[in-house]
PDB file of N, CA, C and O in Angstrom:
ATOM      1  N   UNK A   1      39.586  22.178  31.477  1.00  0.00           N
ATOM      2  CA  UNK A   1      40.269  23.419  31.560  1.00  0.00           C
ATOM      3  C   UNK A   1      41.760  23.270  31.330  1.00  0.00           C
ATOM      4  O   UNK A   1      42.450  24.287  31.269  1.00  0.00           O
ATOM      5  N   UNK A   2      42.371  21.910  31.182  1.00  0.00           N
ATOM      6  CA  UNK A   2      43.496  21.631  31.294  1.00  0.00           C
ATOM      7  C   UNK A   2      43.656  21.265  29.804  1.00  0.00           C
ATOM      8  O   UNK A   2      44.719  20.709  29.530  1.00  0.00           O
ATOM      9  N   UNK A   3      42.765  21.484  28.764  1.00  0.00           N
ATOM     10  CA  UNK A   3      42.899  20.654  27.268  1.00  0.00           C
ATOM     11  C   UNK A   3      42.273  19.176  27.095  1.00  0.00           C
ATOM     12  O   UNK A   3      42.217  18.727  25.950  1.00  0.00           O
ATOM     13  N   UNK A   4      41.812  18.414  28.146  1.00  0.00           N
ATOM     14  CA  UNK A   4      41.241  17.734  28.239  1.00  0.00           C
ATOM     15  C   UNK A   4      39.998  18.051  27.798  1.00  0.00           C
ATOM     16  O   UNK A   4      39.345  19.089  27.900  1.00  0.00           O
ATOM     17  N   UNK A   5      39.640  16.426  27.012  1.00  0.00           N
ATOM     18  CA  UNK A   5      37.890  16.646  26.357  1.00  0.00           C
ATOM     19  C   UNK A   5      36.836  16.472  27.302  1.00  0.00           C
ATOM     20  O   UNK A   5      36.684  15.482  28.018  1.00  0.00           O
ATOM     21  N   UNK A   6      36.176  17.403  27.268  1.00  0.00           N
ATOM     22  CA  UNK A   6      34.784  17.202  28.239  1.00  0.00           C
ATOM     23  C   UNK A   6      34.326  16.156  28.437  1.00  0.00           C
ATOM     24  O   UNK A   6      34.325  15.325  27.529  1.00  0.00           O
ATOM     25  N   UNK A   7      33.796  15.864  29.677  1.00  0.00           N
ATOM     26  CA  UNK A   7      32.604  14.034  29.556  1.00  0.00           C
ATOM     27  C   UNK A   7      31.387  14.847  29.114  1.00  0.00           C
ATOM     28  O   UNK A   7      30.597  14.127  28.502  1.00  0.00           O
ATOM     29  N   UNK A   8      30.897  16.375  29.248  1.00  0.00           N
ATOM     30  CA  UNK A   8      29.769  16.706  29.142  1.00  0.00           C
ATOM     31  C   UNK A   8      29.727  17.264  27.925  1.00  0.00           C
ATOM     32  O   UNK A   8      29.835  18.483  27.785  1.00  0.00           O
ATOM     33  N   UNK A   9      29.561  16.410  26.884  1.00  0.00           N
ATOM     34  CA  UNK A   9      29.610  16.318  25.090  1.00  0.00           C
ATOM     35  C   UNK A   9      28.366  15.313  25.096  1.00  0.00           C
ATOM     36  O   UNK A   9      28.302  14.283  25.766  1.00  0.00           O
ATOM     37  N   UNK A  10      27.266  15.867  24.114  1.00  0.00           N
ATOM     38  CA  UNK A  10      25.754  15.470  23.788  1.00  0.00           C
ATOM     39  C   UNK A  10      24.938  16.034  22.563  1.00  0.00           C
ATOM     40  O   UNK A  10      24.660  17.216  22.363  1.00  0.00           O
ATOM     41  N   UNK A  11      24.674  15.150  21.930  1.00  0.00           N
ATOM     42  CA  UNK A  11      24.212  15.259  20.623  1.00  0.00           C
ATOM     43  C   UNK A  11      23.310  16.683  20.365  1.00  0.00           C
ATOM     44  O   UNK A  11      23.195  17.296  19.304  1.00  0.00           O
ATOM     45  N   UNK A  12      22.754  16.981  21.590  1.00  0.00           N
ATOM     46  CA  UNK A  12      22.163  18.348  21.644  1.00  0.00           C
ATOM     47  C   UNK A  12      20.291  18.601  20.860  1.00  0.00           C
ATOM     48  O   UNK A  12      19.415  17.739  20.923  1.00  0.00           O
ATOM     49  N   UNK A  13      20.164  19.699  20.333  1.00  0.00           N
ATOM     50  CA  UNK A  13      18.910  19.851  19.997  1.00  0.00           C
ATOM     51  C   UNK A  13      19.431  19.511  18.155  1.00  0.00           C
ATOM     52  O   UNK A  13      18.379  19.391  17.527  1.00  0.00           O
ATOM     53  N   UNK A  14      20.040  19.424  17.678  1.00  0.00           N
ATOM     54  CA  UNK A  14      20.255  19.078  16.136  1.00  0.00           C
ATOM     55  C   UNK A  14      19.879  17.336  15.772  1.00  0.00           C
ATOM     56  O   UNK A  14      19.143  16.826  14.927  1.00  0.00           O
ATOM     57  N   UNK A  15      20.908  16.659  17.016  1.00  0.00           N
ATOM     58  CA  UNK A  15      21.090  15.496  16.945  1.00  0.00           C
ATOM     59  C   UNK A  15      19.733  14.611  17.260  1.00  0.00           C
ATOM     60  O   UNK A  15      19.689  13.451  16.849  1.00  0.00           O
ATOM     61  N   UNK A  16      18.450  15.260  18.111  1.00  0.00           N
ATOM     62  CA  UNK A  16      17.533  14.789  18.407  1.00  0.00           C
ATOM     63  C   UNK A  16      16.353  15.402  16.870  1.00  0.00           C
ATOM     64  O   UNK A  16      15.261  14.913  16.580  1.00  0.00           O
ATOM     65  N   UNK A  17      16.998  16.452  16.226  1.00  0.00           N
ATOM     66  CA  UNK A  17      16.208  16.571  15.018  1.00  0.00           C
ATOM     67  C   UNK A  17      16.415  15.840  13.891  1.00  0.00           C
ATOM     68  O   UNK A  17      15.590  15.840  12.978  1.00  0.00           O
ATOM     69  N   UNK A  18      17.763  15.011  13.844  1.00  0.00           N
ATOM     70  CA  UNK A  18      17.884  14.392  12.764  1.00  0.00           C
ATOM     71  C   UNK A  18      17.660  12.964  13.081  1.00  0.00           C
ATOM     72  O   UNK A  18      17.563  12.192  12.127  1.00  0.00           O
ATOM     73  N   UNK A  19      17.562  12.495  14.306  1.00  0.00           N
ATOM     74  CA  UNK A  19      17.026  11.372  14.673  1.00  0.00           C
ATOM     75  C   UNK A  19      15.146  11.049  14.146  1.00  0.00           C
ATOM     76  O   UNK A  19      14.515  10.165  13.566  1.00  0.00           O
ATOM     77  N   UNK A  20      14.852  12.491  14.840  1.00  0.00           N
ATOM     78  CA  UNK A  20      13.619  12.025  14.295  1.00  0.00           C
ATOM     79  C   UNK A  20      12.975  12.055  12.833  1.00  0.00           C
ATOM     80  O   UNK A  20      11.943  11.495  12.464  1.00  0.00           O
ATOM     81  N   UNK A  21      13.962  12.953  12.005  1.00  0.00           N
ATOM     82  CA  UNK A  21      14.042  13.216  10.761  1.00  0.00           C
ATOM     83  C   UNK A  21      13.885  11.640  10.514  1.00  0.00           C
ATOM     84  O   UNK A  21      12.829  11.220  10.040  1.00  0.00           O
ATOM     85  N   UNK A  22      14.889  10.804  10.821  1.00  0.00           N
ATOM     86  CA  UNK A  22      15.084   9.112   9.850  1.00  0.00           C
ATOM     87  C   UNK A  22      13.914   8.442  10.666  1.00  0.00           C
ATOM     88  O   UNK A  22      13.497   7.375  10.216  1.00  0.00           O
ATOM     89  N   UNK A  23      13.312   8.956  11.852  1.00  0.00           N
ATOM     90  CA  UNK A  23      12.568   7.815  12.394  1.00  0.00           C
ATOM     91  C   UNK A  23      11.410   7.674  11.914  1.00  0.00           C
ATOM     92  O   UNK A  23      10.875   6.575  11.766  1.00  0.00           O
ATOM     93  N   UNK A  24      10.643   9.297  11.474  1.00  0.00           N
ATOM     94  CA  UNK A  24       9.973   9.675  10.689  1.00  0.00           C
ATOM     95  C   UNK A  24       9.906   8.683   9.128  1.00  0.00           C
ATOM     96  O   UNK A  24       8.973   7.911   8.904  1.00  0.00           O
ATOM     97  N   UNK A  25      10.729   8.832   8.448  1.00  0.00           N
ATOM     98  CA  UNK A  25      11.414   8.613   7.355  1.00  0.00           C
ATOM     99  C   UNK A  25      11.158   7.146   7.058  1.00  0.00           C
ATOM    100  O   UNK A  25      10.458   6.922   6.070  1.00  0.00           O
ATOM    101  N   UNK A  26      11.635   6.056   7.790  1.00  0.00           N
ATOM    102  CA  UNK A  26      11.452   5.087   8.486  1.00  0.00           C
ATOM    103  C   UNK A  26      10.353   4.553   8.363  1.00  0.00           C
ATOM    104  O   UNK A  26      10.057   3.637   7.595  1.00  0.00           O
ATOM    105  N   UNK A  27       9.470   5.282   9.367  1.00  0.00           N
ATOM    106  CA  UNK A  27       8.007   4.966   9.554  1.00  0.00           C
ATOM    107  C   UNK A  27       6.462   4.862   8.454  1.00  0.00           C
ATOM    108  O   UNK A  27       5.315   4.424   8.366  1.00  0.00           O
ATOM    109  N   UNK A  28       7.684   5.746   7.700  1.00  0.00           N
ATOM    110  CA  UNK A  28       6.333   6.523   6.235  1.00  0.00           C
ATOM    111  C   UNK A  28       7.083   5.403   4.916  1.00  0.00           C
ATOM    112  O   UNK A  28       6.663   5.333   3.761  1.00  0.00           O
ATOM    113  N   UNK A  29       8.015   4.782   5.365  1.00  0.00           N
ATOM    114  CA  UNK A  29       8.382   3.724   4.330  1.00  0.00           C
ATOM    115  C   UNK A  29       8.141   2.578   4.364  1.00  0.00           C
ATOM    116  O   UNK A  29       8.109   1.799   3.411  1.00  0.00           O
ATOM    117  N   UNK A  30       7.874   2.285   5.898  1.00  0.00           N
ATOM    118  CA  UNK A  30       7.780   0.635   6.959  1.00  0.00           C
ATOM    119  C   UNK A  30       6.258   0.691   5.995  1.00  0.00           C
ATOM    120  O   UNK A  30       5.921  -0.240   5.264  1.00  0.00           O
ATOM    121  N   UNK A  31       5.198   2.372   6.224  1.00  0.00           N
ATOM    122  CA  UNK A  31       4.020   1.694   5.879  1.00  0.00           C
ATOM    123  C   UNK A  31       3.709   1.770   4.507  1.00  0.00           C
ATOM    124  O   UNK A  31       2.693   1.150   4.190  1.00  0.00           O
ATOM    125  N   UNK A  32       4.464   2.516   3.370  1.00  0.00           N
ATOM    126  CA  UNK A  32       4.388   2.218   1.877  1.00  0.00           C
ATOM    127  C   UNK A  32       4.931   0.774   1.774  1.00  0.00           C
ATOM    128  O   UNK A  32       4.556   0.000   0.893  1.00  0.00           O
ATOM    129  N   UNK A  33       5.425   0.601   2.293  1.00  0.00           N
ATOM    130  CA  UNK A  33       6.044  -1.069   1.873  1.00  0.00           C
ATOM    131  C   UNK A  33       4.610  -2.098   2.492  1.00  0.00           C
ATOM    132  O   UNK A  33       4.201  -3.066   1.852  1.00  0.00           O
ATOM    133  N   UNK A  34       4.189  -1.790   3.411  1.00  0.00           N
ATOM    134  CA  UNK A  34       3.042  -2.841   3.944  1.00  0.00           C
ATOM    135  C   UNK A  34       1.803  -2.803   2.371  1.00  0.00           C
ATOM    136  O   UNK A  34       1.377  -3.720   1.669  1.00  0.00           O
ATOM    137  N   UNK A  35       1.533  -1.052   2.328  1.00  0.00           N
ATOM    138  CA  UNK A  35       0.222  -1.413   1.432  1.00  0.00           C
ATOM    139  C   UNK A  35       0.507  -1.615   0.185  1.00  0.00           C
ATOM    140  O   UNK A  35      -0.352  -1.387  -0.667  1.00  0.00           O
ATOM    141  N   UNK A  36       2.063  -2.192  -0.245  1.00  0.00           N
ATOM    142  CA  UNK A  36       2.404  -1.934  -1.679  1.00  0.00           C
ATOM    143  C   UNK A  36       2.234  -3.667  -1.430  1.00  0.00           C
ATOM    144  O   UNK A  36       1.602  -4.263  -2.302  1.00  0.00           O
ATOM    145  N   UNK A  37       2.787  -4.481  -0.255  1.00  0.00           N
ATOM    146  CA  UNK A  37       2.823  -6.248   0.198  1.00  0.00           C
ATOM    147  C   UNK A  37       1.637  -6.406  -0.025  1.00  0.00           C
ATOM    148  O   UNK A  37       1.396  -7.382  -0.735  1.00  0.00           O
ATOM    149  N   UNK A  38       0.556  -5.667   0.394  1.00  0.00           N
ATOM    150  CA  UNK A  38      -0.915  -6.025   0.579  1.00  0.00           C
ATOM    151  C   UNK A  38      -1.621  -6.403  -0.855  1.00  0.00           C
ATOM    152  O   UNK A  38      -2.343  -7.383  -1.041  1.00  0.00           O
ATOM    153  N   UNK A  39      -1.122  -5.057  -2.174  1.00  0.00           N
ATOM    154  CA  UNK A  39      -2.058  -5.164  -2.974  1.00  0.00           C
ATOM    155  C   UNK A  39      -1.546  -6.232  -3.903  1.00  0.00           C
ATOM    156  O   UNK A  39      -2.124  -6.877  -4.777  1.00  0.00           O
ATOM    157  N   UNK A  40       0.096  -6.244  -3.335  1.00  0.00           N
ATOM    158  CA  UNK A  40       0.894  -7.933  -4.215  1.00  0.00           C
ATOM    159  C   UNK A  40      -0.163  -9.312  -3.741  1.00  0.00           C
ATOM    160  O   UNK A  40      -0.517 -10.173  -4.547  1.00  0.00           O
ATOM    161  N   UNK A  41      -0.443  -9.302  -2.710  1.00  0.00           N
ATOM    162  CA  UNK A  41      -1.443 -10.229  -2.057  1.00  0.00           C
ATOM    163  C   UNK A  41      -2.658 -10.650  -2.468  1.00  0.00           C
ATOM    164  O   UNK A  41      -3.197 -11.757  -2.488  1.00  0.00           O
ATOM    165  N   UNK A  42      -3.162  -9.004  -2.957  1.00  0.00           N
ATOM    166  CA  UNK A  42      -4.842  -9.287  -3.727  1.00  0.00           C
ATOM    167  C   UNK A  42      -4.600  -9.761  -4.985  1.00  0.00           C
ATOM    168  O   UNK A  42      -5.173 -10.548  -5.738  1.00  0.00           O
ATOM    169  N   UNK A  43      -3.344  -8.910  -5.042  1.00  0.00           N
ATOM    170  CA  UNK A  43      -3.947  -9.055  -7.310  1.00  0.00           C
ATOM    171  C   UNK A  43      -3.288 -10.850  -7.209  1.00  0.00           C
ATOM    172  O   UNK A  43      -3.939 -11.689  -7.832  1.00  0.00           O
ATOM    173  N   UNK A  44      -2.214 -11.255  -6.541  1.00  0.00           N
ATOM    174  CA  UNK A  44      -1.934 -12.388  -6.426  1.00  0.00           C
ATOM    175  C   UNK A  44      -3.066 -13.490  -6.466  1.00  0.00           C
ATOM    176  O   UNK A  44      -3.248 -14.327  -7.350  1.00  0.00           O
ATOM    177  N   UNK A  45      -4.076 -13.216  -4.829  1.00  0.00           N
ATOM    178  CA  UNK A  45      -5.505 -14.194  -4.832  1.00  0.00           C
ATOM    179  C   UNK A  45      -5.797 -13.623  -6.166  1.00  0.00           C
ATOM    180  O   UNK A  45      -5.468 -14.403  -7.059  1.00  0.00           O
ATOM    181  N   UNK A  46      -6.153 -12.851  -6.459  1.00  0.00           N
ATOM    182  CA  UNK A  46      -7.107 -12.502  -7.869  1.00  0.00           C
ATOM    183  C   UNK A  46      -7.017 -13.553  -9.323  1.00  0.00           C
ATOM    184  O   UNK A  46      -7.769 -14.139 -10.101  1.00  0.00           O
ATOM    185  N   UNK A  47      -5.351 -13.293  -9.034  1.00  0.00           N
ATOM    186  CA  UNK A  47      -4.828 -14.109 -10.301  1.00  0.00           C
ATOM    187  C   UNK A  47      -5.257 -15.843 -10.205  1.00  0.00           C
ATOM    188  O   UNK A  47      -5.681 -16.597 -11.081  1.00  0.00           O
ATOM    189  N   UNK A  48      -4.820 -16.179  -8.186  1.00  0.00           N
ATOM    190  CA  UNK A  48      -5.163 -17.689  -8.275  1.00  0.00           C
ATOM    191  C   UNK A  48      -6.676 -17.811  -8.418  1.00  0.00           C
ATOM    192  O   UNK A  48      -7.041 -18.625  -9.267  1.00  0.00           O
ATOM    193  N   UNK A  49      -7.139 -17.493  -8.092  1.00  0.00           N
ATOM    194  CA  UNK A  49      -8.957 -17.607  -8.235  1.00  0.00           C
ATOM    195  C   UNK A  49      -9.447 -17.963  -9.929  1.00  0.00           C
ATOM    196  O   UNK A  49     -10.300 -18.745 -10.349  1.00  0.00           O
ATOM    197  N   UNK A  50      -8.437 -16.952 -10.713  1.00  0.00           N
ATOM    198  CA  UNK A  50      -8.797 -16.564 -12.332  1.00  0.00           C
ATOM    199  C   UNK A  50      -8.294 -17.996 -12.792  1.00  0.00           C
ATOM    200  O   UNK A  50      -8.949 -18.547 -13.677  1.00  0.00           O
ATOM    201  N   UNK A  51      -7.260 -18.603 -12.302  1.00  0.00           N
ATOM    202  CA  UNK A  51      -6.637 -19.578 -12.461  1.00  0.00           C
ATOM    203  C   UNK A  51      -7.506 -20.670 -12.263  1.00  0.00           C
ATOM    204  O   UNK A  51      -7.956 -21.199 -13.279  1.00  0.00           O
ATOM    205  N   UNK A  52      -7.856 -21.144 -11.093  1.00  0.00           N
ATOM    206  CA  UNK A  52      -8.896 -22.010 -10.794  1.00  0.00           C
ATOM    207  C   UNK A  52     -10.599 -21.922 -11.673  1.00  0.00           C
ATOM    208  O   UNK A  52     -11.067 -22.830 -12.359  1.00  0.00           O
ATOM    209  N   UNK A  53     -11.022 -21.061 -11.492  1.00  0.00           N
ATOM    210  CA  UNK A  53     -12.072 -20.771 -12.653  1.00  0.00           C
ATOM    211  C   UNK A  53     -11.750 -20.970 -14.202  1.00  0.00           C
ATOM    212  O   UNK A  53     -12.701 -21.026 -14.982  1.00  0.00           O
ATOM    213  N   UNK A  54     -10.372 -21.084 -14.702  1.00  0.00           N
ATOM    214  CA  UNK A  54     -10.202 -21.361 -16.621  1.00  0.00           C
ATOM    215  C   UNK A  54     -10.338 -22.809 -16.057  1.00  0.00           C
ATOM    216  O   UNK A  54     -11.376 -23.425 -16.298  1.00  0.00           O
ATOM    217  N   UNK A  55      -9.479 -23.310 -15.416  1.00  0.00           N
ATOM    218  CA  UNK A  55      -9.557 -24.612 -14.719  1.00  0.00           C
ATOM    219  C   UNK A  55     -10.653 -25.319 -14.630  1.00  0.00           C
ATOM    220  O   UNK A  55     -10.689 -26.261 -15.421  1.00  0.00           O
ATOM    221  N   UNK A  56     -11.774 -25.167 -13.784  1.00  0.00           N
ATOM    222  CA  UNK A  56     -12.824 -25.690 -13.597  1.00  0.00           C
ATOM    223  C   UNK A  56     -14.124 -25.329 -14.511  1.00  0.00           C
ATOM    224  O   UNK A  56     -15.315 -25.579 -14.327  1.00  0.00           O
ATOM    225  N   UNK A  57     -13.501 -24.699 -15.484  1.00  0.00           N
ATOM    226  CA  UNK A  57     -14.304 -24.421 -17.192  1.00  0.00           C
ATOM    227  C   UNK A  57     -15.062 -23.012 -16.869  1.00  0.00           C
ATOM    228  O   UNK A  57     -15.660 -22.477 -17.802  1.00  0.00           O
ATOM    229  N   UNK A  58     -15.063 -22.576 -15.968  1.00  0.00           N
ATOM    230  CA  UNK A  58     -16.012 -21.552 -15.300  1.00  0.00           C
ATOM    231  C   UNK A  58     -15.438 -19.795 -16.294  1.00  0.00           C
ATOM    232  O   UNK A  58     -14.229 -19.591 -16.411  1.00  0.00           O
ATOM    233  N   UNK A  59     -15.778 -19.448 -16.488  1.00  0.00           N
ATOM    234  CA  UNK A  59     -15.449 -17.816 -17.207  1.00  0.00           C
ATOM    235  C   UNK A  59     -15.008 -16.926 -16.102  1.00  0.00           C
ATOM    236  O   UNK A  59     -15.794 -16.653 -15.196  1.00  0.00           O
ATOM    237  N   UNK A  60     -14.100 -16.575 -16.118  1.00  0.00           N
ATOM    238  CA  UNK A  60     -13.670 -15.832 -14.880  1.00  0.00           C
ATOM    239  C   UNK A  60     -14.404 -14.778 -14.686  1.00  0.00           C
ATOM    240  O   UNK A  60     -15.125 -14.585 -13.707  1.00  0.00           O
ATOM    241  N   UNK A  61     -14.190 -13.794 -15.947  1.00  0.00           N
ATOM    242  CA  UNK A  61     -14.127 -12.580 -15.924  1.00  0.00           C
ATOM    243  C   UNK A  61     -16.004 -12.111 -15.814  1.00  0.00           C
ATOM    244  O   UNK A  61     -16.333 -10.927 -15.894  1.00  0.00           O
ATOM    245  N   UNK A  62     -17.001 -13.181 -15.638  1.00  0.00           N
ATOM    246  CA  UNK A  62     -18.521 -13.337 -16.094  1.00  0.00           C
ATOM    247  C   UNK A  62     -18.895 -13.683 -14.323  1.00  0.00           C
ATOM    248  O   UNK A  62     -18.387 -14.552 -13.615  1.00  0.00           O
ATOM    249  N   UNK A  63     -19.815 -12.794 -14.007  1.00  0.00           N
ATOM    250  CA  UNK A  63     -20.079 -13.020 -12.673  1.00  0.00           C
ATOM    251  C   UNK A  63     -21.355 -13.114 -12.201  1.00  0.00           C
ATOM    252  O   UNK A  63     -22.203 -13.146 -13.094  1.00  0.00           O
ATOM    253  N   UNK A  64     -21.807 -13.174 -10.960  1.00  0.00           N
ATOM    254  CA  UNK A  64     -23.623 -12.848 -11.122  1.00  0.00           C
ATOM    255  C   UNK A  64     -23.839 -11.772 -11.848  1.00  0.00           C
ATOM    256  O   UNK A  64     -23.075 -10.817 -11.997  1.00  0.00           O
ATOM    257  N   UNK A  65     -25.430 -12.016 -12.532  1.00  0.00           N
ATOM    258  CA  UNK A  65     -25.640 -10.818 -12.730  1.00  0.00           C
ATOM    259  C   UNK A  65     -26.011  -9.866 -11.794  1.00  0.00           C
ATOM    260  O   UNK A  65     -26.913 -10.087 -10.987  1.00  0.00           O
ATOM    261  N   UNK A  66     -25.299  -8.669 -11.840  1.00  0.00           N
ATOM    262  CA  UNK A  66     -25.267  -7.304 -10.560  1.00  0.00           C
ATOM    263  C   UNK A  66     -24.531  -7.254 -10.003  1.00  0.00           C
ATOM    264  O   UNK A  66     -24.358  -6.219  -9.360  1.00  0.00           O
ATOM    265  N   UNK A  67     -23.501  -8.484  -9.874  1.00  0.00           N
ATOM    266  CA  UNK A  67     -22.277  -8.358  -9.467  1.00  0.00           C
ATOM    267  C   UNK A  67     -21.378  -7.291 -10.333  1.00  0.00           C
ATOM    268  O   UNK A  67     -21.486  -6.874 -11.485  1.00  0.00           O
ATOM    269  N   UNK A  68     -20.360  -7.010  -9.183  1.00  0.00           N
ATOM    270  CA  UNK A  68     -19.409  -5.935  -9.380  1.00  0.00           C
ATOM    271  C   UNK A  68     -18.575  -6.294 -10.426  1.00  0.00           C
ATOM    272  O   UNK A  68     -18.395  -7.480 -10.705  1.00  0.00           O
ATOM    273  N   UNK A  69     -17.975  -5.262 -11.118  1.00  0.00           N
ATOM    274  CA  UNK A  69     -16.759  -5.863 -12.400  1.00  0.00           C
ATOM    275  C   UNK A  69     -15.529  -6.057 -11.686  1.00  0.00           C
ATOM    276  O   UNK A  69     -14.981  -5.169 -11.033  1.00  0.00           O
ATOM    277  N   UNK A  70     -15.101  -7.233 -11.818  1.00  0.00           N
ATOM    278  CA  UNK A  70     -13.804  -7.676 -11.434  1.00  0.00           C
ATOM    279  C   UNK A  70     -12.731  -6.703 -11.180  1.00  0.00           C
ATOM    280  O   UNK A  70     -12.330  -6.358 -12.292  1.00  0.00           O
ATOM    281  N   UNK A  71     -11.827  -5.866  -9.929  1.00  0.00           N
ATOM    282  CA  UNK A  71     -10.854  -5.203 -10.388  1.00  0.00           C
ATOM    283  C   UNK A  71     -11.848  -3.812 -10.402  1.00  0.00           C
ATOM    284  O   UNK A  71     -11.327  -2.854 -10.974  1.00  0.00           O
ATOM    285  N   UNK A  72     -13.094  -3.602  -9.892  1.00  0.00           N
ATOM    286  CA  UNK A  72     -13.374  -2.667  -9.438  1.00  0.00           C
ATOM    287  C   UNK A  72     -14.294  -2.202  -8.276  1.00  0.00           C
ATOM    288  O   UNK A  72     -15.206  -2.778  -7.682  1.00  0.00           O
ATOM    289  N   UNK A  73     -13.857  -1.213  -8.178  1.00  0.00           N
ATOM    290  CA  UNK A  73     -14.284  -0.941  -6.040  1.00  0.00           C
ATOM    291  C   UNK A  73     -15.719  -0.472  -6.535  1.00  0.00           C
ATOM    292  O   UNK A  73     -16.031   0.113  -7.572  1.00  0.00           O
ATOM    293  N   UNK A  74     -16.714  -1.035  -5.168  1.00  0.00           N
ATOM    294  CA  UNK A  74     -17.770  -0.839  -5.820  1.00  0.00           C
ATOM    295  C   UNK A  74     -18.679   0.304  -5.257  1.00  0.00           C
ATOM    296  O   UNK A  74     -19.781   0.726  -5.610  1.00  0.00           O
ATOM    297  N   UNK A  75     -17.685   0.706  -4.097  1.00  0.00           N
ATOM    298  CA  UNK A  75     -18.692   1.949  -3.764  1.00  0.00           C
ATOM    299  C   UNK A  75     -18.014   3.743  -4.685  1.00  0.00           C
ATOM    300  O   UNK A  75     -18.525   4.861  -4.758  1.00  0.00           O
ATOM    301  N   UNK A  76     -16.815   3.215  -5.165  1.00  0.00           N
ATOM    302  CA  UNK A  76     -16.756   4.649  -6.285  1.00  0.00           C
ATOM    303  C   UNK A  76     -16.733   4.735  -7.004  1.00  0.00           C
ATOM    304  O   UNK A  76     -16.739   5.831  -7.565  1.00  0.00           O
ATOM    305  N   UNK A  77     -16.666   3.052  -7.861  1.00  0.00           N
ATOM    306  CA  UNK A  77     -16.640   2.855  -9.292  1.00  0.00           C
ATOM    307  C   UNK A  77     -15.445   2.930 -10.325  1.00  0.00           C
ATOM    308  O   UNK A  77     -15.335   2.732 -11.535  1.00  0.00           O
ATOM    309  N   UNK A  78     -14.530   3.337  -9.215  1.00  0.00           N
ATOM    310  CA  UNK A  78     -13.004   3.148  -9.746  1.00  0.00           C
ATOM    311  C   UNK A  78     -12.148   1.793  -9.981  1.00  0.00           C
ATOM    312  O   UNK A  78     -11.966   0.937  -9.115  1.00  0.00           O
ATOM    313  N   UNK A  79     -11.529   1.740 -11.645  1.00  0.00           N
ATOM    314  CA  UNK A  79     -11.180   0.592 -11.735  1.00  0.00           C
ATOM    315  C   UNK A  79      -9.897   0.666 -10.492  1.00  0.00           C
ATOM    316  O   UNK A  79     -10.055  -0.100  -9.542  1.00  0.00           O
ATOM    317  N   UNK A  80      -8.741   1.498 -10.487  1.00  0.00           N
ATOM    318  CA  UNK A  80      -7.756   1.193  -9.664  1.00  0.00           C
ATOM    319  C   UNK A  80      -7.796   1.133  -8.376  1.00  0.00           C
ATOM    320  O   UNK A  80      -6.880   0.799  -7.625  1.00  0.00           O
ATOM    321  N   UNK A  81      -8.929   1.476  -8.089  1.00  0.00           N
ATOM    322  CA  UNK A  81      -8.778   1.526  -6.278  1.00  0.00           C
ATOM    323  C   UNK A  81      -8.484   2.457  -6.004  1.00  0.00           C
ATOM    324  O   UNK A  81      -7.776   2.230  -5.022  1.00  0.00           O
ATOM    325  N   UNK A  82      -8.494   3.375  -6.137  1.00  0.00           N
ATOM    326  CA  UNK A  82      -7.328   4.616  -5.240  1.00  0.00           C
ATOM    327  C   UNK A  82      -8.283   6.255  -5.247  1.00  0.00           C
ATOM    328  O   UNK A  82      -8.008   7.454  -5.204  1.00  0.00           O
ATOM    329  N   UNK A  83      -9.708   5.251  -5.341  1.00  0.00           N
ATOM    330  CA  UNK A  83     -10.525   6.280  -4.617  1.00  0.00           C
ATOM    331  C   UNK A  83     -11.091   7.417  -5.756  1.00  0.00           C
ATOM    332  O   UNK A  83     -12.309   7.587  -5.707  1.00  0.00           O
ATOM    333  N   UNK A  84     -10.420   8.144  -6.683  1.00  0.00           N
ATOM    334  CA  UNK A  84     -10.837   8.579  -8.006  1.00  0.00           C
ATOM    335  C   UNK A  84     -11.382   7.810  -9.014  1.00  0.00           C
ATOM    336  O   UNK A  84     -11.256   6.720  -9.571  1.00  0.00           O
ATOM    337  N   UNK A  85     -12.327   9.262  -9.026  1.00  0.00           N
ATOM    338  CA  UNK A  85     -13.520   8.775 -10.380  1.00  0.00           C
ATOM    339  C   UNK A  85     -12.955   8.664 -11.516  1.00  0.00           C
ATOM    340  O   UNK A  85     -11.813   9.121 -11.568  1.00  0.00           O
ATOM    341  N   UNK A  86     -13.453   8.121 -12.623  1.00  0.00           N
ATOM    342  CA  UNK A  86     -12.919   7.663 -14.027  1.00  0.00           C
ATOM    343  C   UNK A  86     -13.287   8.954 -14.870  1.00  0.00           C
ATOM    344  O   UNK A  86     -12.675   9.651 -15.679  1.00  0.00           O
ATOM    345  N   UNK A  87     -14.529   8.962 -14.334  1.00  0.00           N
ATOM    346  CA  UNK A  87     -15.736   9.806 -15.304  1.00  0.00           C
ATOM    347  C   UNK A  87     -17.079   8.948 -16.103  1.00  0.00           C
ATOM    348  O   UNK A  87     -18.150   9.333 -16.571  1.00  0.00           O
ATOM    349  N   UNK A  88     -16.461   7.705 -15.995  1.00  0.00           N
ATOM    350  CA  UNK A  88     -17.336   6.558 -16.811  1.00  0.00           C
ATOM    351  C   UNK A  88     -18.483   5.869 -15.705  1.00  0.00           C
ATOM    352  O   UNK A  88     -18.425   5.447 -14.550  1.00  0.00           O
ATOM    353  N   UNK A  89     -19.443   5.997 -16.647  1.00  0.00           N
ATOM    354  CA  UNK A  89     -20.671   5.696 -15.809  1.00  0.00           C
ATOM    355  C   UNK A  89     -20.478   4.359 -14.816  1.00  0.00           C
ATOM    356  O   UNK A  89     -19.913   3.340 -15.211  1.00  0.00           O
ATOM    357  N   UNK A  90     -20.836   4.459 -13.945  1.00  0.00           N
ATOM    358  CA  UNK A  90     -20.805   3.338 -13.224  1.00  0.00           C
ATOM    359  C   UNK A  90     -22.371   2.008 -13.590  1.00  0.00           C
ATOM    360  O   UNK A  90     -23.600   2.071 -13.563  1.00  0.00           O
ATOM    361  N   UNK A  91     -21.278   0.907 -13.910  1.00  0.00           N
ATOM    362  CA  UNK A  91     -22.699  -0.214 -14.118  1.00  0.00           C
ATOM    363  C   UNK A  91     -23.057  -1.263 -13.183  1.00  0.00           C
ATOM    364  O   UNK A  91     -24.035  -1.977 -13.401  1.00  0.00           O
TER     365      UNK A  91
END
């Protein structure tokens, strides 16, 4: 009352919305970054495996017969993974 600054100064209802705005923000990036590490991981094994098989004279890309095609998911038949159909028959 004297021109002096308040002690009772607090970030308020804005400051707790933009907190959770970045924590949010944060959280939805922490986990695009995990499944983007993950699929660096597969196609990585994928590659060492392909590696070891030219290696040991073996045909990589030639598997049991009825086995799945390399590089595709086998319960939708999608080469990329990501759950959509191609349109192409599944073999």
């Amino acid at each position: 009352m004297n021109g002096a600054p308040s002690a009772m100064v607090s970030p308020g209802l804005w400051g707790f919305v933009a907190f959770f705005v970045l924590a949010l923000a944060l959280y939805l990036l922490m986990r695009n970054m995990n499944a983007r590490m993950r699929r660096m991981s597969y196609a990585a094994q994928e590659r060492e495996r392909e590696a070891e098989a030219e290696l040991s004279g073996k045909d990589p890309g030639r598997g049991e017969p009825g086995a799945p095609e390399p590089g595709r998911d086998v319960d939708t038949g999608d080469a990329e993974g990501d759950g959509e159909q191609t349109g192409e028959p599944r073999t």
